[in-house]
C-alpha positions in Angstrom: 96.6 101.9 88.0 92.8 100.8 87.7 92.3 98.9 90.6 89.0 96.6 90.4 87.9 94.0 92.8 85.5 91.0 91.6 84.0 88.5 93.5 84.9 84.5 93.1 82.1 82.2 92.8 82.9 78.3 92.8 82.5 78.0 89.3 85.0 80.6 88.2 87.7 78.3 87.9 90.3 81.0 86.0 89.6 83.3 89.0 90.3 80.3 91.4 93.3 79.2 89.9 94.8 82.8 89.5 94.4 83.7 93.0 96.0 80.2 94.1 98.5 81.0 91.9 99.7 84.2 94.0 102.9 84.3 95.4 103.1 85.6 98.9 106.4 86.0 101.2 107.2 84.2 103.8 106.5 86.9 106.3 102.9 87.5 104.6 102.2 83.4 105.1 102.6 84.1 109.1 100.1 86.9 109.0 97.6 86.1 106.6 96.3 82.6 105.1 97.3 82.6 101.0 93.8 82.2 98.8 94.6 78.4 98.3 93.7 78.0 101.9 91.4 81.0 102.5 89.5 80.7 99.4 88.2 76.9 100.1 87.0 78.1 103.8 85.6 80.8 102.3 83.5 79.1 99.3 82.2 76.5 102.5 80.6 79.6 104.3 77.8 81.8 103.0 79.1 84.5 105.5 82.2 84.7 103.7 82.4 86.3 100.1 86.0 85.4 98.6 87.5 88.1 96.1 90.7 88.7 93.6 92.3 92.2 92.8 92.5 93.1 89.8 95.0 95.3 88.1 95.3 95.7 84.3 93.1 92.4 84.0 96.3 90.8 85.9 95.4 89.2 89.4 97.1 90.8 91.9 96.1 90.3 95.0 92.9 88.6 97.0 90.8 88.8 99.9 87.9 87.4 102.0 84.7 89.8 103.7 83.2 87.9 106.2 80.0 89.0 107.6 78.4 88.2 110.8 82.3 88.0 112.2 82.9 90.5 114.1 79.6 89.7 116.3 79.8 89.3 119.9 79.3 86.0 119.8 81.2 85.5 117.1 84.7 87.2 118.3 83.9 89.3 121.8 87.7 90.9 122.0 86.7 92.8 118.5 83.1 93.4 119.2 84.3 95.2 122.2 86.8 97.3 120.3 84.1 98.0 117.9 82.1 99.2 120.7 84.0 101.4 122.1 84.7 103.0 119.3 80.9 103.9 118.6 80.5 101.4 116.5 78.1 98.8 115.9 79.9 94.8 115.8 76.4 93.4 113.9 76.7 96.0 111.2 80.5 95.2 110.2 82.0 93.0 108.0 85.3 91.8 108.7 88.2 91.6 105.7 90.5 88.8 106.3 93.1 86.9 104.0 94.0 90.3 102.6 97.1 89.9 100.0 99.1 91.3 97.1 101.1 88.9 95.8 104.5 89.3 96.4 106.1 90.5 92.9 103.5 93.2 93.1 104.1 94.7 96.2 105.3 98.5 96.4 103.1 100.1 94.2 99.8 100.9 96.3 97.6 98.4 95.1 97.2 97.4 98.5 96.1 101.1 99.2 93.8 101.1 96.3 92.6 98.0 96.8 91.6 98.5 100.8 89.3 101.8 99.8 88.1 99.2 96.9 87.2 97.0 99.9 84.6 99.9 101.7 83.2 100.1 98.6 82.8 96.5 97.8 81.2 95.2 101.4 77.4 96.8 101.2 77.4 95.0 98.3 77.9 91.6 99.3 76.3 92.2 102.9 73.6 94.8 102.8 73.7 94.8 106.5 77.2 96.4 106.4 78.3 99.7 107.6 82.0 99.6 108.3 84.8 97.5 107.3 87.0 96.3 110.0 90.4 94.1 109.8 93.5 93.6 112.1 96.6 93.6 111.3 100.1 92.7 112.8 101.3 95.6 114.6 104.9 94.5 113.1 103.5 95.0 109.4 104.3 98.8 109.4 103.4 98.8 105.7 100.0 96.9 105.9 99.4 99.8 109.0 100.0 102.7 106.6 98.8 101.1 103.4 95.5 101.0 105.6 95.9 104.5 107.0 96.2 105.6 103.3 92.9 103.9 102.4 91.5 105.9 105.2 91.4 102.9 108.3 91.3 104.4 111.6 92.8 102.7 114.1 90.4 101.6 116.7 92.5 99.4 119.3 94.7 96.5 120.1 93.6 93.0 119.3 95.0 90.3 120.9 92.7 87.6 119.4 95.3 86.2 116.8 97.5 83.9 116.5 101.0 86.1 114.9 101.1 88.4 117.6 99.2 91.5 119.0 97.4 93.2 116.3 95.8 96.8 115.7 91.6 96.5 115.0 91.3 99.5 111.8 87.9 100.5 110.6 86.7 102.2 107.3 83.1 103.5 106.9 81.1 101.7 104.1 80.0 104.6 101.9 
């Protein structure tokens, strides 16, 4: 498994139409918007840097890093947990949208693709130190596919719309 992530730009219509094309369960679609949704918002918002995973030159999965999110002003419930946690809300960049499509599912490219992720963020937001997502505290195999990647759970975050959610953080580097 060689695991690569590679950032979409609005002209890279083969990207674009691959990640659209990903399948995602039913139960992923209440968690997590598919990249024909998030990938439009995403292109619309300089904060927001829209990616595919890649997996022998397959797409897999996709993703968004949003920077500036996790702000006070931007979302005060995870800038809190953040806080708390010795961490600093203006230096993270949140990961949102996260999917592998369904049909790949199972074989850690979700794993890979999370410690991909750390690595990934400085790069499209200098500013970044940590990595931070929530996920549904239902999805047991999002919680230890993050675990694996080496997310630390930092709190419960109730600022979603599926349910109460767990706030994880990775260190950028």
């Amino acid at each position: 498994m060689a695991v690569r992530l590679v950032v979409v730009a609005p002209d890279d219509g083969a990207l674009l139409a691959a990640a659209s094309g990903l399948q995602t369960s039913p139960e992923q679609r209440r968690f997590a918007l598919p990249p024909a949704e998030s990938f439009p918002l995403a292109l619309a918002d300089p904060a927001r840097t829209p990616f595919v995973v890649v997996d022998d030159d397959v797409v897999v999965g996709a993703g968004v890093l949003h920077a500036g999110a996790a702000a006070r002003d931007a979302d005060a419930e995870l800038a809190g947990l953040l806080t708390a946690a010795g961490e600093d809300p203006a230096a993270a960049v949140l990961l949102r949208s996260f999917v592998i499509g369904a049909g790949q599912q199972g074989r850690g490219l979700g794993t890979a693709a999370a410690r991909a992720v750390v690595a990934l963020a400085p790069a499209v937001a200098p500013e970044a130190r940590i990595v931070v997502l929530t996920v549904n505290e239902r999805n047991h195999a999002g919680l230890r596919a993050y675990a694996r990647a080496g997310f630390a759970d930092v709190g419960r975050y109730l600022g979603g719309d599926a349910g109460p959610q767990r706030a994880m953080t990775a260190r950028c580097g």
